[in-house]
C-alpha positions as CSV (number, residue, x, y, z in Angstrom):
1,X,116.5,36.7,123.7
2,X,114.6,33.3,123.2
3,X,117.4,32.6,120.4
4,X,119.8,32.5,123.4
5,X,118.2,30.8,126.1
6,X,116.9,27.8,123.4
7,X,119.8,27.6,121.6
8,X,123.0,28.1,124.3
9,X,121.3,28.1,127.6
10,X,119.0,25.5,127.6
11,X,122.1,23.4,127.0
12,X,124.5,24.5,129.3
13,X,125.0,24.8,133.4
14,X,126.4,28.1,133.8
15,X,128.7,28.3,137.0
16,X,128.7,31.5,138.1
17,X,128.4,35.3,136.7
18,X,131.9,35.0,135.2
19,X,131.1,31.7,133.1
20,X,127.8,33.5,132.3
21,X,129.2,36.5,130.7
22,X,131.5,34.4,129.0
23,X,129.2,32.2,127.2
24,X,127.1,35.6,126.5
25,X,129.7,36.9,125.0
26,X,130.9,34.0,122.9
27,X,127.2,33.3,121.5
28,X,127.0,36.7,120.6
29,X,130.2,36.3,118.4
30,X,128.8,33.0,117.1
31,X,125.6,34.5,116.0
32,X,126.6,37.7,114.5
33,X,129.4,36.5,112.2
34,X,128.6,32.7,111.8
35,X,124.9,31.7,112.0
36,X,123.2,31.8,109.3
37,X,119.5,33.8,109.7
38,X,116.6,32.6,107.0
39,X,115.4,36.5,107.2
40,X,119.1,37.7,105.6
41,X,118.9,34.7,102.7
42,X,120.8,31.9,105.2
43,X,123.5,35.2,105.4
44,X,125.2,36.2,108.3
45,X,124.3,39.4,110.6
46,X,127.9,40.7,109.6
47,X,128.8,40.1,105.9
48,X,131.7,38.2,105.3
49,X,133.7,37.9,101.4
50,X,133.3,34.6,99.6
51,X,136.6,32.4,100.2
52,X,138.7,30.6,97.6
53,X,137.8,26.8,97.1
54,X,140.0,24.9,100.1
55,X,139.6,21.9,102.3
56,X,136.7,23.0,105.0
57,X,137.6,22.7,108.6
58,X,135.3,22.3,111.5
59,X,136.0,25.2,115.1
60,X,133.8,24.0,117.7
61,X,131.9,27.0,119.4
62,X,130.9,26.7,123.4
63,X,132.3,23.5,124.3
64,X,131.5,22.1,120.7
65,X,127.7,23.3,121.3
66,X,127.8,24.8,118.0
67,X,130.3,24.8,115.6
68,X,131.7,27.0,113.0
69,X,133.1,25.9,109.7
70,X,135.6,27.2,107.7
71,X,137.7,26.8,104.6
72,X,141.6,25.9,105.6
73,X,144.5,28.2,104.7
């Protein structure tokens, strides 16, 4: 839980329990299937194939708090 308060809510004002949940359920996204974890080899939580060579293209996360990238279709 330290992961979450350091890293999404020692950054941001949450509003209200609506906005809360939201942001909850947004970092959890973010860190299941696109931070990388030095205890899985810098892998993600959930595995995801190796993409074709492409341009890369930046998706903020959380306002731009984090960001995931991407290669472009």
């Amino acid at each position: 839980m330290s992961t979450f308060r350091t890293e999404c809510l020692d950054r941001i004002i949450v509003m209200n329990e609506q906005h809360l949940y939201a942001v909850m359920r947004d970092f959890i996204e973010y860190y299941n299937h696109e931070r990388s974890h030095r205890t899985l080899a810098l892998q993600t939580s959930v595995h995801r194939s190796a993409l074709p060579a492409a341009e890369v293209v930046s998706r903020p996360i959380l306002g731009g708090l984090h960001h995931s990238y991407d290669r472009a279709a």
